[in-house]
N, CA, C and O atoms as a GROMACS GRO file, in nm:
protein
  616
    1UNK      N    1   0.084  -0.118   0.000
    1UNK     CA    2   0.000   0.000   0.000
    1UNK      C    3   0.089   0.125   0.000
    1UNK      O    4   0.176   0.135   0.086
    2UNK      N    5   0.071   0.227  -0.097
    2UNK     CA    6   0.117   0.345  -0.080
    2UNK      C    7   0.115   0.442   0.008
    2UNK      O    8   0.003   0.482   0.039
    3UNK      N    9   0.214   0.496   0.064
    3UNK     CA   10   0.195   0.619   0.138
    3UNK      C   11   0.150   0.735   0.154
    3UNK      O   12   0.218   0.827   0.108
    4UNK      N   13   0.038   0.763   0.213
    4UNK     CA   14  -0.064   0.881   0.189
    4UNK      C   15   0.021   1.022   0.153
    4UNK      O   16   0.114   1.081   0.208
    5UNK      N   17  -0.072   1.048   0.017
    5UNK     CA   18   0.051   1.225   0.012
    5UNK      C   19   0.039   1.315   0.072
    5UNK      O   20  -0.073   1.349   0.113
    6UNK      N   21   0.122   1.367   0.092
    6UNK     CA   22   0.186   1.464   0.130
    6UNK      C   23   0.127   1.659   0.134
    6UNK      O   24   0.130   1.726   0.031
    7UNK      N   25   0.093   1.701   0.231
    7UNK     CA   26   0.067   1.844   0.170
    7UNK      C   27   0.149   1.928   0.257
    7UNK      O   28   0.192   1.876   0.360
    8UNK      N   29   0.180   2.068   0.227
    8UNK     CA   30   0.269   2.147   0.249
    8UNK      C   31   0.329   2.224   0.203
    8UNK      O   32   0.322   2.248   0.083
    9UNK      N   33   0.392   2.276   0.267
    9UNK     CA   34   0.523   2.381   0.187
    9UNK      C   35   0.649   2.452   0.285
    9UNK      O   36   0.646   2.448   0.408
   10UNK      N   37   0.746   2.509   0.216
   10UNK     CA   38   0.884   2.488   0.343
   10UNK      C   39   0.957   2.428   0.400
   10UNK      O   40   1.053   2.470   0.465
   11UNK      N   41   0.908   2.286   0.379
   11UNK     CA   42   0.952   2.179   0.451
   11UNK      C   43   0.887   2.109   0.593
   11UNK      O   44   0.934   2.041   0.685
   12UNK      N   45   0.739   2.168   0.556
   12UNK     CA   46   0.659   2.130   0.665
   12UNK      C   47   0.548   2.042   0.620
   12UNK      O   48   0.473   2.108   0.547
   13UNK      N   49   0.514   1.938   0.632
   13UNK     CA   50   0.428   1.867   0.547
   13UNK      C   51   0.359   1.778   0.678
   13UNK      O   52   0.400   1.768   0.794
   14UNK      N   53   0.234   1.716   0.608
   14UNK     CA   54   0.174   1.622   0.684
   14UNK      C   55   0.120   1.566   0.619
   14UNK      O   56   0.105   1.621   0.510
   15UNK      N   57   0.048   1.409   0.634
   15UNK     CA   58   0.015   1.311   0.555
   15UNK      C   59  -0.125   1.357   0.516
   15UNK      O   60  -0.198   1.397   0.606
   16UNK      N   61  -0.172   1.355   0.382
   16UNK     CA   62  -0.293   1.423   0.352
   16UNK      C   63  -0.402   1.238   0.357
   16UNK      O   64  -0.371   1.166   0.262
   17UNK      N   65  -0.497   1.184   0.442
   17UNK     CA   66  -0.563   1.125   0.522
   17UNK      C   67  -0.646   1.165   0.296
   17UNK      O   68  -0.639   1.252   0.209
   18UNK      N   69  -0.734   0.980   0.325
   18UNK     CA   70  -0.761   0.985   0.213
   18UNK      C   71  -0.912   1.054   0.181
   18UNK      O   72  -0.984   0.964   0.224
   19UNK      N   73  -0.985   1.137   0.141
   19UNK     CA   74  -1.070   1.213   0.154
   19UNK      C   75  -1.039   1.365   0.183
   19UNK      O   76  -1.108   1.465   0.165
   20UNK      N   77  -0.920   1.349   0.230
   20UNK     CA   78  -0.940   1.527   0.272
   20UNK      C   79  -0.863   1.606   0.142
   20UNK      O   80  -0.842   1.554   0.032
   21UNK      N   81  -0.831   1.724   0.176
   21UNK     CA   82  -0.814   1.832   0.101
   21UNK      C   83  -0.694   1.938   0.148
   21UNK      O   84  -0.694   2.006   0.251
   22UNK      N   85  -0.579   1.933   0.031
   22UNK     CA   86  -0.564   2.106   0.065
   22UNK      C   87  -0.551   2.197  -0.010
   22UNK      O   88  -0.577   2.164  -0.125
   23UNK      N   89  -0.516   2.321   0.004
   23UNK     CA   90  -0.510   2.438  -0.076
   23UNK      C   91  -0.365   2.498  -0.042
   23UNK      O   92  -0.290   2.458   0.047
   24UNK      N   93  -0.340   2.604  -0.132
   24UNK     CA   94  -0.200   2.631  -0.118
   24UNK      C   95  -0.264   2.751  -0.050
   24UNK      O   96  -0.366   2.811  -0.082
   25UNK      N   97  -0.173   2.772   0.061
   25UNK     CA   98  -0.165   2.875   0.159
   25UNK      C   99  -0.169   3.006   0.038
   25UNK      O  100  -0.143   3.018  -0.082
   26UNK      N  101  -0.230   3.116   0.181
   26UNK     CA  102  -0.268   3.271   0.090
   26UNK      C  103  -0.178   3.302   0.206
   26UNK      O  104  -0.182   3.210   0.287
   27UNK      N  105  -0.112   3.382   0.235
   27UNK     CA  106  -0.031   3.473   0.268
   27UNK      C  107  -0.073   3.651   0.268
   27UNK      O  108  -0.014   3.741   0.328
   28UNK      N  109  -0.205   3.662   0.172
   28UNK     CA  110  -0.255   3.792   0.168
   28UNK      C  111  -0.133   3.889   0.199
   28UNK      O  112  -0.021   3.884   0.149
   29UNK      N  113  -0.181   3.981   0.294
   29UNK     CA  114  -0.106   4.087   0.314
   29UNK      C  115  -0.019   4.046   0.426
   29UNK      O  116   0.049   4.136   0.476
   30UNK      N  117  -0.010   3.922   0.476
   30UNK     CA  118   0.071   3.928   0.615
   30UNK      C  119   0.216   3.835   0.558
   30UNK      O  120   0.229   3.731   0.492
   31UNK      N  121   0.312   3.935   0.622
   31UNK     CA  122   0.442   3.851   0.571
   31UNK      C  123   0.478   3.745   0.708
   31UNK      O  124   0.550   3.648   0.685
   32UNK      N  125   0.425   3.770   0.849
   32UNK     CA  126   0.461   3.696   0.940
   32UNK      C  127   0.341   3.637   1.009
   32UNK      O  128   0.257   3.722   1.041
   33UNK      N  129   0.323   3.559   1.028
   33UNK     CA  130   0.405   3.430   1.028
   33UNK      C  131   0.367   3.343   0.897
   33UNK      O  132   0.254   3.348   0.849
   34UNK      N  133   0.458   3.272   0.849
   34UNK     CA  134   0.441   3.189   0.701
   34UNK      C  135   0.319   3.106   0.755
   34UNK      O  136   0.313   3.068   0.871
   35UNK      N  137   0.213   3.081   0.653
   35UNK     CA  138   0.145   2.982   0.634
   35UNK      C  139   0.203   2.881   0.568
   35UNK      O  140   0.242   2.898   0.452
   36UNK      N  141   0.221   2.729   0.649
   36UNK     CA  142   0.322   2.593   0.596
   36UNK      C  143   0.196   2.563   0.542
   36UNK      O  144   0.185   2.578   0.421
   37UNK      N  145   0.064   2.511   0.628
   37UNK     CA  146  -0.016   2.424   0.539
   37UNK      C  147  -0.173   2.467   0.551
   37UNK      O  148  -0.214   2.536   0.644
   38UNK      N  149  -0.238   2.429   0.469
   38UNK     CA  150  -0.380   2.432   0.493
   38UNK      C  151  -0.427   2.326   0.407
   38UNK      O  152  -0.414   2.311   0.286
   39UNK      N  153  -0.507   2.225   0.531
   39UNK     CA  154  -0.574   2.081   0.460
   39UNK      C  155  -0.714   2.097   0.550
   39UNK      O  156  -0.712   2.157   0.658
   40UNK      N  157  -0.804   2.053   0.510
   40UNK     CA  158  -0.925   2.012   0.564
   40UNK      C  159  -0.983   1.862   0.524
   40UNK      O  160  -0.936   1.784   0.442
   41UNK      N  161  -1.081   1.847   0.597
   41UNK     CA  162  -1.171   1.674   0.552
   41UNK      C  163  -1.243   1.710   0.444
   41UNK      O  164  -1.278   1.606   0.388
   42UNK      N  165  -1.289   1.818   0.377
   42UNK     CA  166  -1.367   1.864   0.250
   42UNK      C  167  -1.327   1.962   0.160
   42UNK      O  168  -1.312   2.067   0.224
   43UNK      N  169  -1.306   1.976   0.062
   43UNK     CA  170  -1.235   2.107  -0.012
   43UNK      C  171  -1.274   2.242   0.084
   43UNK      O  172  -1.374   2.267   0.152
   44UNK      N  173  -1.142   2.320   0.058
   44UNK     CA  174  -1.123   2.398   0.108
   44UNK      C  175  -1.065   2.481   0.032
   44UNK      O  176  -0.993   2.430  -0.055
   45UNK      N  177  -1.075   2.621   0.036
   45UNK     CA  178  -1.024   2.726  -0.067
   45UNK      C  179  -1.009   2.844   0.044
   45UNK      O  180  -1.053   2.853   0.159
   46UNK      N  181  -0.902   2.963  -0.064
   46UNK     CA  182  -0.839   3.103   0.020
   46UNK      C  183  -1.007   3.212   0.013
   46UNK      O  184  -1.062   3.239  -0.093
   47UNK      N  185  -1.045   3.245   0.116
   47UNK     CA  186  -1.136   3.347   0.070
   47UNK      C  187  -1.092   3.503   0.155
   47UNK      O  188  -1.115   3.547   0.267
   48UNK      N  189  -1.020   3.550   0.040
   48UNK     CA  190  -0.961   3.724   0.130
   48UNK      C  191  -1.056   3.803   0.098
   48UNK      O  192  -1.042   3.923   0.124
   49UNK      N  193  -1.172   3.758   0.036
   49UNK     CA  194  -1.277   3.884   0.013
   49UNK      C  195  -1.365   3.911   0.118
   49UNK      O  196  -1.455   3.995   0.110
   50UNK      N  197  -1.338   3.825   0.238
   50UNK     CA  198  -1.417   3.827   0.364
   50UNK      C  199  -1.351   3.977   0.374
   50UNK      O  200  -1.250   4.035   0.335
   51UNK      N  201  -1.528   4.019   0.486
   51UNK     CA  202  -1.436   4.155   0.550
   51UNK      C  203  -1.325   4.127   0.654
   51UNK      O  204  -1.222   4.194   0.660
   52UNK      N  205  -1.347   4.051   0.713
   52UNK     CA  206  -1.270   4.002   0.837
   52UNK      C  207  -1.102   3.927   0.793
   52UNK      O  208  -1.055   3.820   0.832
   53UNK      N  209  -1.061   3.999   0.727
   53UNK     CA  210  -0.939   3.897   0.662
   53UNK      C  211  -0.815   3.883   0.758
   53UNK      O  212  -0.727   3.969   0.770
   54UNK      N  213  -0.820   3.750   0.831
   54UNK     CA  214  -0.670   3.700   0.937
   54UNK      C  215  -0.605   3.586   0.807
   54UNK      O  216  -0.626   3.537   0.697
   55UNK      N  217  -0.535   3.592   0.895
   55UNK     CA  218  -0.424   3.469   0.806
   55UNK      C  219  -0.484   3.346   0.854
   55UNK      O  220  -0.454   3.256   0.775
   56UNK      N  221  -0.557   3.301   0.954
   56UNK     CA  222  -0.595   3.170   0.997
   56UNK      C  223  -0.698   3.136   0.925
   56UNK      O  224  -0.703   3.043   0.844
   57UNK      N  225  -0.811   3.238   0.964
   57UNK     CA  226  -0.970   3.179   0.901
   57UNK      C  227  -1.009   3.262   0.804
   57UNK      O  228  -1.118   3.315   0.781
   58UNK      N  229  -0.859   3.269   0.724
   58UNK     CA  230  -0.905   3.314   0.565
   58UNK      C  231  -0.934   3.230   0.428
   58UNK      O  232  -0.898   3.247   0.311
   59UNK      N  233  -1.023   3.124   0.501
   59UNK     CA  234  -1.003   3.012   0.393
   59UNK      C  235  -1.151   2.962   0.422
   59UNK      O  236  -1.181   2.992   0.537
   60UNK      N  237  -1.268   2.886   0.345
   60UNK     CA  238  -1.340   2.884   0.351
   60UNK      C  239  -1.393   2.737   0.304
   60UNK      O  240  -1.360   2.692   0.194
   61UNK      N  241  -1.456   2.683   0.372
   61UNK     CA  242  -1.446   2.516   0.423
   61UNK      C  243  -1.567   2.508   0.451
   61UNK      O  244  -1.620   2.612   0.490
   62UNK      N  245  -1.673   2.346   0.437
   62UNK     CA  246  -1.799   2.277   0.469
   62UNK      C  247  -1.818   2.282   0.640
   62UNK      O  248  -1.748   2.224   0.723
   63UNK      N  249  -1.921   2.358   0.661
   63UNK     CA  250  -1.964   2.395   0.817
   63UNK      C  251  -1.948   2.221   0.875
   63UNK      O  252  -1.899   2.190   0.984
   64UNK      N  253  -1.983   2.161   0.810
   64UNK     CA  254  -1.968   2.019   0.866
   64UNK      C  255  -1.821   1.949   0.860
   64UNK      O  256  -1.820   1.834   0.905
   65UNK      N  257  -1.678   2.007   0.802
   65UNK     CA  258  -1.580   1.991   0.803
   65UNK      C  259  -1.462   2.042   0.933
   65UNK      O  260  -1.494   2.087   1.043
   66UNK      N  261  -1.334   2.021   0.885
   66UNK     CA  262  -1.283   2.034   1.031
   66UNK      C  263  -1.141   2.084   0.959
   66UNK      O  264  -1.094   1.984   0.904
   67UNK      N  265  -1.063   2.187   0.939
   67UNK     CA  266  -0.981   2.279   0.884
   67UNK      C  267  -0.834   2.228   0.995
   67UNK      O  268  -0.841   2.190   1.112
   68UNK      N  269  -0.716   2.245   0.912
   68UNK     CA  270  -0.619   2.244   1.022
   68UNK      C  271  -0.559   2.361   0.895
   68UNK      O  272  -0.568   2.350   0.772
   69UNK      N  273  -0.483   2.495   0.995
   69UNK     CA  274  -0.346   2.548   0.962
   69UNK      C  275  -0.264   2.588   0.997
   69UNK      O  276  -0.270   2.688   1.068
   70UNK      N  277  -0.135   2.526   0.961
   70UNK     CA  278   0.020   2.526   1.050
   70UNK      C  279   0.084   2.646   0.956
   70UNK      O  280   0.083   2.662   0.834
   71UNK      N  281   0.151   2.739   1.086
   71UNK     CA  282   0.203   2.832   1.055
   71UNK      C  283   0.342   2.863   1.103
   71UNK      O  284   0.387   2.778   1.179
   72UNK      N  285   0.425   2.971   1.075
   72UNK     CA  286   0.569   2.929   1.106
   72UNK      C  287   0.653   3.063   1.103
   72UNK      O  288   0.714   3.093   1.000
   73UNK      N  289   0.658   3.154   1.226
   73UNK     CA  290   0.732   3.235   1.230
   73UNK      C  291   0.891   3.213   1.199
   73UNK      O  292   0.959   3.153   1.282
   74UNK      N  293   0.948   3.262   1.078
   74UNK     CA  294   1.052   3.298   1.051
   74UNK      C  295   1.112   3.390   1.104
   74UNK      O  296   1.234   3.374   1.112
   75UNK      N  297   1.059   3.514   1.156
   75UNK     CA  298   1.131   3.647   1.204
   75UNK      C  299   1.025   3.677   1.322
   75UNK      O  300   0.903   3.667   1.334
   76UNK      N  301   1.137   3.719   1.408
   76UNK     CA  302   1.075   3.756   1.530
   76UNK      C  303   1.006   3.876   1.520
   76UNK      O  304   1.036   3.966   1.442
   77UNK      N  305   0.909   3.877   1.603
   77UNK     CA  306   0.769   3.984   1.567
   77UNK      C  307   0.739   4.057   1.707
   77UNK      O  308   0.697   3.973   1.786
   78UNK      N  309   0.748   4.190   1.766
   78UNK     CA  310   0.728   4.276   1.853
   78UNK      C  311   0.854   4.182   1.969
   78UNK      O  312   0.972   4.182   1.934
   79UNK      N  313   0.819   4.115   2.086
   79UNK     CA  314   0.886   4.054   2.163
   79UNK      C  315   0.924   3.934   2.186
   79UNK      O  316   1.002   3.886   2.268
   80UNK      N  317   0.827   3.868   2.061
   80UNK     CA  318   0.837   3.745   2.021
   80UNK      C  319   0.992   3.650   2.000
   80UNK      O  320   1.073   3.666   1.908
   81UNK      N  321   1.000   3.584   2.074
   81UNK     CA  322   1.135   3.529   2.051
   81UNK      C  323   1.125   3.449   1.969
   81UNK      O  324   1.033   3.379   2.011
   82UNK      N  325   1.169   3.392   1.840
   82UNK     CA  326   1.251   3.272   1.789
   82UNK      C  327   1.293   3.204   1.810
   82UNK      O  328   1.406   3.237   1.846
   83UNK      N  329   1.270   3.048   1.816
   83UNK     CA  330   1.279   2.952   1.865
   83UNK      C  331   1.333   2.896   2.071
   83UNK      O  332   1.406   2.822   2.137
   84UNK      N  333   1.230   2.998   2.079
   84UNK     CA  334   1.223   2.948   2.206
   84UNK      C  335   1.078   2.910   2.273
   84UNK      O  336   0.973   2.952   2.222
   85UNK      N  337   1.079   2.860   2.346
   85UNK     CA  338   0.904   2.762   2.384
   85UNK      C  339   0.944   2.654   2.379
   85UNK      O  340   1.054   2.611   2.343
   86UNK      N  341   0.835   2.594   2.423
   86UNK     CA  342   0.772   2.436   2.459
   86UNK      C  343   0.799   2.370   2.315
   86UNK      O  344   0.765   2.429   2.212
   87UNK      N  345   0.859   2.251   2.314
   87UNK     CA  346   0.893   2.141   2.222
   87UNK      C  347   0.807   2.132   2.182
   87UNK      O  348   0.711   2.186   2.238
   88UNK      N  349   0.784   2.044   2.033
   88UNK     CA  350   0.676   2.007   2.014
   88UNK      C  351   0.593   1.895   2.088
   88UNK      O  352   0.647   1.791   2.128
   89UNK      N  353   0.454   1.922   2.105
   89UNK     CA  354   0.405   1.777   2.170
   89UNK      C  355   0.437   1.631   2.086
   89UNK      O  356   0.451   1.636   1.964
   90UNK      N  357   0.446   1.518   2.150
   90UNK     CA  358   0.467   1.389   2.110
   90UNK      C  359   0.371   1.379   2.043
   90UNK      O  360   0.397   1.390   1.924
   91UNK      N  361   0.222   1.355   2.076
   91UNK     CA  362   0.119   1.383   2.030
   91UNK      C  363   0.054   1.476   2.082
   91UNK      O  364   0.069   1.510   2.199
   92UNK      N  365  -0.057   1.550   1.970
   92UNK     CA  366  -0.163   1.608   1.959
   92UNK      C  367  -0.270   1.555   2.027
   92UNK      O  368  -0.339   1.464   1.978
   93UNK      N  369  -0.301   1.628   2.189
   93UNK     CA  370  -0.402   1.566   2.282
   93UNK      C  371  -0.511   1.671   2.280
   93UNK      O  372  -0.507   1.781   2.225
   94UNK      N  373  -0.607   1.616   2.348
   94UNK     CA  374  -0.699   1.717   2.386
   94UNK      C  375  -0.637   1.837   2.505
   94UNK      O  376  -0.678   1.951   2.528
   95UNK      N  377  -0.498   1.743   2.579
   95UNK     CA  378  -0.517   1.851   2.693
   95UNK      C  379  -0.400   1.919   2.614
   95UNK      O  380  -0.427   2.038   2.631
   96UNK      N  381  -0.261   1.914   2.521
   96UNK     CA  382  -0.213   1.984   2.498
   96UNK      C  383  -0.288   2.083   2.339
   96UNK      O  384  -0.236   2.186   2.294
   97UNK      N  385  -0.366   2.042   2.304
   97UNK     CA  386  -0.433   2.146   2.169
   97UNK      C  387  -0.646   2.143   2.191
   97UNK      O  388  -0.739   2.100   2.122
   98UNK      N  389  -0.634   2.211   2.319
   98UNK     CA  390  -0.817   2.190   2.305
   98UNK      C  391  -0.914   2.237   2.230
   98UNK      O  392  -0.889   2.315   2.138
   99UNK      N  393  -0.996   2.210   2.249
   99UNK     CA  394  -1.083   2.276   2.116
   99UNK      C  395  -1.160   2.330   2.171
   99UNK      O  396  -1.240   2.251   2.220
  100UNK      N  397  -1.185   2.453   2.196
  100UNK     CA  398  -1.253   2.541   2.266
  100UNK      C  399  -1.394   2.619   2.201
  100UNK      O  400  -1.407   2.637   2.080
  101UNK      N  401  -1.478   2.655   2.287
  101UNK     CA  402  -1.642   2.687   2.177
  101UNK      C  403  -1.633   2.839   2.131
  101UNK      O  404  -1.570   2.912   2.206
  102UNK      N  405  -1.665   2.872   2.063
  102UNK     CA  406  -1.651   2.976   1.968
  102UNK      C  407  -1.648   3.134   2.046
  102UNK      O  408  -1.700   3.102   2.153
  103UNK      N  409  -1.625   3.258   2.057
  103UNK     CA  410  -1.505   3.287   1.961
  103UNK      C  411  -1.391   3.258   2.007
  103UNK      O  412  -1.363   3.333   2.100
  104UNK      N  413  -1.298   3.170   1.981
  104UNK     CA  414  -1.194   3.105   2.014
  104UNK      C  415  -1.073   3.192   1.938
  104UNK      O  416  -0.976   3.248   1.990
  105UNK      N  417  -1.116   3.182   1.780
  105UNK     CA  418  -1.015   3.237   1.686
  105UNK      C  419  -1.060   3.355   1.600
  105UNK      O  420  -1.154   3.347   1.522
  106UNK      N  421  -0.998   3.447   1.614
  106UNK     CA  422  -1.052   3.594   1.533
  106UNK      C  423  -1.104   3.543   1.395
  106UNK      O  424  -1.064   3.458   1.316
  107UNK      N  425  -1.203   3.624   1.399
  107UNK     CA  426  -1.312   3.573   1.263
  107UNK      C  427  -1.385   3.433   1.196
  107UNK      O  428  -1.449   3.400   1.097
  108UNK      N  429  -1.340   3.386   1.300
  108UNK     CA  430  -1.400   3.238   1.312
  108UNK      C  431  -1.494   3.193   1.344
  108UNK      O  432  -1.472   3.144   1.455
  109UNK      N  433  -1.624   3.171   1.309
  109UNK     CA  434  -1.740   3.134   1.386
  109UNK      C  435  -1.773   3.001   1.535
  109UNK      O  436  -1.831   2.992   1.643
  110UNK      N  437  -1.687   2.921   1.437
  110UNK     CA  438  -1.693   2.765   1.501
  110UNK      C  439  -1.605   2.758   1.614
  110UNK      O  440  -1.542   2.853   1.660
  111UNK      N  441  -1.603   2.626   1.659
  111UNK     CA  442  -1.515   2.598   1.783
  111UNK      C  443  -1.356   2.588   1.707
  111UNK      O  444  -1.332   2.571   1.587
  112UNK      N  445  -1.290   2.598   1.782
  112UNK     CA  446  -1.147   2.566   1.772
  112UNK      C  447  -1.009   2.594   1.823
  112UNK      O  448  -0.999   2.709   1.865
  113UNK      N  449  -0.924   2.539   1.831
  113UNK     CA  450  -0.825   2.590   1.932
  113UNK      C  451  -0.651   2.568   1.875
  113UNK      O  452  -0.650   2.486   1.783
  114UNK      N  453  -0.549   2.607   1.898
  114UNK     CA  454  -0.437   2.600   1.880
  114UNK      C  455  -0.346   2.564   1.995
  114UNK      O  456  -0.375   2.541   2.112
  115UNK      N  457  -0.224   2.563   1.929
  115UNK     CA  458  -0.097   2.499   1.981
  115UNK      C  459   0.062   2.588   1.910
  115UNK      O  460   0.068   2.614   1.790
  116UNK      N  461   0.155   2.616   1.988
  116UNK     CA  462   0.230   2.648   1.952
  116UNK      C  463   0.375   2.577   2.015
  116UNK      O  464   0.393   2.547   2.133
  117UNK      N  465   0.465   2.559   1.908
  117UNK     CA  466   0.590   2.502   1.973
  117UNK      C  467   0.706   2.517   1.908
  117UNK      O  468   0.682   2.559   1.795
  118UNK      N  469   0.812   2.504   1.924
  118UNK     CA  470   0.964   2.493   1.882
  118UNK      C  471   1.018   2.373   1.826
  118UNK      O  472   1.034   2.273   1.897
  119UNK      N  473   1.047   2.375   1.706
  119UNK     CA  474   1.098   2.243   1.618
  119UNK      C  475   1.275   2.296   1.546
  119UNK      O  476   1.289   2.407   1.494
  120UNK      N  477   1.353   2.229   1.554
  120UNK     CA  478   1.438   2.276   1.461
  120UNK      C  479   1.513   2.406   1.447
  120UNK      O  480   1.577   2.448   1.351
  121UNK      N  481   1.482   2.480   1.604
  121UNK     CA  482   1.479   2.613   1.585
  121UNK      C  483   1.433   2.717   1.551
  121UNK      O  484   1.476   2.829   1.576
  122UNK      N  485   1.298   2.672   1.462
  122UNK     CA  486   1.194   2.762   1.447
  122UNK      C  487   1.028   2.765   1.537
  122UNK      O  488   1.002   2.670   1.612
  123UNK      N  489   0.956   2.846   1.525
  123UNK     CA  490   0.856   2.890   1.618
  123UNK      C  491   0.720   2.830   1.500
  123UNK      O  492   0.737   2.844   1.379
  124UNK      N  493   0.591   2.764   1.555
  124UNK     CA  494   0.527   2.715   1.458
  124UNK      C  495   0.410   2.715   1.550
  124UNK      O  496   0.415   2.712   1.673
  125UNK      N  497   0.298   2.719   1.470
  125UNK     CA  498   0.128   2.715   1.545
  125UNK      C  499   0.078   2.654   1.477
  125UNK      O  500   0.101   2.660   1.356
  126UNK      N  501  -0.014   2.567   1.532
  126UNK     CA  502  -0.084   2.451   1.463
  126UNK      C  503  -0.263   2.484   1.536
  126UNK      O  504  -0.309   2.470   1.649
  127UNK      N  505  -0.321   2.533   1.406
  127UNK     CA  506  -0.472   2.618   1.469
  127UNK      C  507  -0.582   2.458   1.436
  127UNK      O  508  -0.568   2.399   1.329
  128UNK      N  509  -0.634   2.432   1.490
  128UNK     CA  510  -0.769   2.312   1.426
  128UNK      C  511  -0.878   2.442   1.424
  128UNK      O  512  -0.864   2.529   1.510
  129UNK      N  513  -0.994   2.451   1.319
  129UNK     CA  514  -1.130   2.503   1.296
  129UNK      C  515  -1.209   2.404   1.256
  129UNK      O  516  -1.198   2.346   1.148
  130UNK      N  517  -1.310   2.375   1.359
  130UNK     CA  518  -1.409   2.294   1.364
  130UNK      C  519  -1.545   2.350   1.279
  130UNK      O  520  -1.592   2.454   1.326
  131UNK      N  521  -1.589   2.313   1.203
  131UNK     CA  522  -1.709   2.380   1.157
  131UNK      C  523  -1.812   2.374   1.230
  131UNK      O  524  -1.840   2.277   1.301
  132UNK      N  525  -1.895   2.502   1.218
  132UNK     CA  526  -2.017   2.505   1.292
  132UNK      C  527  -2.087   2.345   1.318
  132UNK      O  528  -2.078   2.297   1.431
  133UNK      N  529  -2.146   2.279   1.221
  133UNK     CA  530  -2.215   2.192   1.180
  133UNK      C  531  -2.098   2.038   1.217
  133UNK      O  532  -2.142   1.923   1.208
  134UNK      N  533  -1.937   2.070   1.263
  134UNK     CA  534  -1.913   1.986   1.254
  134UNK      C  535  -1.951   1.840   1.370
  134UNK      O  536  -2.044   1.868   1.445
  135UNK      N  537  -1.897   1.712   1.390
  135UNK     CA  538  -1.879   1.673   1.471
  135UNK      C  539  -1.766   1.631   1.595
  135UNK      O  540  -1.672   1.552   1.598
  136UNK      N  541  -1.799   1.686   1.653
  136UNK     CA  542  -1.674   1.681   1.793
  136UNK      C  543  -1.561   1.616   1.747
  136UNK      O  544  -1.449   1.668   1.742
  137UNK      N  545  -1.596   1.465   1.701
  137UNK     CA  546  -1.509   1.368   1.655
  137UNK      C  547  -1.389   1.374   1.568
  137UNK      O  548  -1.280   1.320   1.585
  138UNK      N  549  -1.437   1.465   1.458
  138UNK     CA  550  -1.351   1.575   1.370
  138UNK      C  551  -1.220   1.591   1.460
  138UNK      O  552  -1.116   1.528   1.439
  139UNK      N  553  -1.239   1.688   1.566
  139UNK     CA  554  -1.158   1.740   1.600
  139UNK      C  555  -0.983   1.612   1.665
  139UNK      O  556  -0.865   1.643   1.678
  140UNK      N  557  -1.057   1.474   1.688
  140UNK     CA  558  -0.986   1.402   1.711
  140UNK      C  559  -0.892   1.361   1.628
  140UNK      O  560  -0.770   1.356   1.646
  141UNK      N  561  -0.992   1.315   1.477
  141UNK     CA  562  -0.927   1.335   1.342
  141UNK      C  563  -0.828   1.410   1.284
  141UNK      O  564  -0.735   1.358   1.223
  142UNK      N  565  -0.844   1.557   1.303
  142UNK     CA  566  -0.738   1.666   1.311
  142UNK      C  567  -0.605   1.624   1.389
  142UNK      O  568  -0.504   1.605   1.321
  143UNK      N  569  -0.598   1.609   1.526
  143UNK     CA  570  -0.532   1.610   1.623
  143UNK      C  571  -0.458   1.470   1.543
  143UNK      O  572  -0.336   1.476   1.555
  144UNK      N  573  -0.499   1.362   1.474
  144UNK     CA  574  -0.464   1.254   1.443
  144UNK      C  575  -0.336   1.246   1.328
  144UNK      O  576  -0.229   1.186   1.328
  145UNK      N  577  -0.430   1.371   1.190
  145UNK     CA  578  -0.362   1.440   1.103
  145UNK      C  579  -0.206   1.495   1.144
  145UNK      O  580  -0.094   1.467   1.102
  146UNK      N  581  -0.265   1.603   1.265
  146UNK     CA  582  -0.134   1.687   1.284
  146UNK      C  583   0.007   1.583   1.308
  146UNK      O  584   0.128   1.595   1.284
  147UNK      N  585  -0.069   1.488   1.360
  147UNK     CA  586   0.056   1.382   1.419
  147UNK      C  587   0.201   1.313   1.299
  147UNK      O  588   0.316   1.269   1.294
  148UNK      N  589   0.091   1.348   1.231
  148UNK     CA  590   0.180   1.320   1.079
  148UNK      C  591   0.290   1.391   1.066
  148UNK      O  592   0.390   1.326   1.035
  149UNK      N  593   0.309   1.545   1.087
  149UNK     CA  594   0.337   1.616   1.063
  149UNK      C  595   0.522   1.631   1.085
  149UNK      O  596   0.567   1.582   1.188
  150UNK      N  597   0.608   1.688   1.000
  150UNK     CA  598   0.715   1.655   0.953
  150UNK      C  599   0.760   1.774   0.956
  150UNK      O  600   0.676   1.862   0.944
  151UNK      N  601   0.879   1.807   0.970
  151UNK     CA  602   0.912   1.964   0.948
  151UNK      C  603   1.085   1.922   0.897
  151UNK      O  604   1.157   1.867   0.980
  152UNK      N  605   1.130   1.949   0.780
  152UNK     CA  606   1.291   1.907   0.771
  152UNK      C  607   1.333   2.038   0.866
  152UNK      O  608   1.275   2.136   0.912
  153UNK      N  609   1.493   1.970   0.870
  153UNK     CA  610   1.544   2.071   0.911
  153UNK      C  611   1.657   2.131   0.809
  153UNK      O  612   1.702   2.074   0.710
  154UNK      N  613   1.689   2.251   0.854
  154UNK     CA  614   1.667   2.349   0.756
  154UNK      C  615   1.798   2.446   0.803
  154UNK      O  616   1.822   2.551   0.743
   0.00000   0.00000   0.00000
């Protein structure tokens, strides 16, 4: 059996789970922090014509789907240090990435919650967006996804 592909960019990738989806990161107007990936369980696309335009929930996905996007400060930002913080988790738990009920994430309707950590020397956030309509379960799925997740070093 073949090995599930691959989505990403930078050198940050995770196993794309058979059914789901990704899109190539929008970057819009924000140069920090890089968007590495954006995959969901249902097509998913960039929508910057929202009024509300963040770099997280600028992408637009099935209320009944479940969104992951990993992001990746390259340059340190106001006091923000570079690669310093908490390792990455072993795994993606409920108690280290929870999923919290809405408004959790700027411009986001649904539940969802993040994680941030240090890999390789660089600084990285890993957001889950649960759709309105989705099921809880989703979010386990996500957490399952992220586990995939690969970062070369660089």
């Amino acid at each position: 059996m073949a090995a599930p592909p691959r989505a990403g960019s930078g050198g940050v990738t995770l196993a794309l789970p058979p059914g789901w989806h990704s899109t190539t990161p929008d970057q819009g107007r924000y140069l920090q922090p890089r968007t590495r990936i954006v995959v969901s369980s249902d097509p998913i696309h960039s929508d910057l014509s929202s009024v509300c335009q963040t770099q997280i929930a600028s992408y637009t996905f099935p209320s009944t789907a479940v969104a992951i996007v990993v992001v990746e400060w390259t340059r340190r930002i106001g006091g923000m240090k570079i690669g310093h913080g908490p390792q990455r988790p072993r795994h993606f738990t409920p108690t280290n990435l929870p999923i919290r009920r809405p408004p959790i994430i700027e411009c986001f309707s649904g539940a969802g919650g993040s994680v941030q950590w240090v890999e390789h020397g660089h600084t990285f956030g890993a957001y889950v967006l649960l759709g309105r309509k989705a099921p809880a379960a989703l979010a386990a799925r996500a957490r399952a996804v992220l586990d995939t997740l690969r970062v070369a070093e660089r």
